[in-house]
C-alpha positions, 0 to 999 in steps of 0.5 A: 758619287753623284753625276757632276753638273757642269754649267756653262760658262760665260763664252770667254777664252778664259771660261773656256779654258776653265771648263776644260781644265774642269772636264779633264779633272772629272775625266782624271777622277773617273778614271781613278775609279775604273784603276781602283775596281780593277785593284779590287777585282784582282783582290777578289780574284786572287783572294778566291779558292782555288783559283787556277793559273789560267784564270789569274793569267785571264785576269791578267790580261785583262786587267793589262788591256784596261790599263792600256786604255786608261794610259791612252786617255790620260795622253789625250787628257794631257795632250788637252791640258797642253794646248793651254800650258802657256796661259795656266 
């Protein structure tokens, strides 16, 4: 997937409002794309031989910090989307 290109817009409230609702939807793609190569991180790594408990445990954890971040941006992509809830 290539770098999307977002042109400018023609300066109106309602272009604006456009191009941010546009923002959040690369936003909410990108973050699927970090949920989707953390699933397969945790594939490869459970799927390896022998694999110890303390490295499913490092996964673990790691993989519950990235959730956490993405669940803290998808309240600020929400949180965006509210301010205009009223005029979608």
């Amino acid at each position: 997937m290539g770098m999307p290109v977002i042109t400018p817009g023609d300066g109106s409230r309602d272009q604006a409002i456009t191009d941010i609702i546009e923002s959040v939807a690369l936003q909410e793609a990108a973050l699927a794309h970090i949920i989707n190569a953390e699933g397969e991180k945790m594939q490869a790594i459970v799927g390896m031989e022998n694999v110890t408990p303390e490295q499913l445990l490092a996964l673990n954890r790691s993989v519950v910090q990235m959730i956490s971040a993405v669940t803290r941006l998808e309240m600020t992509l929400q949180s965006k989307l509210e301010l205009f809830a009223e005029e979608l």
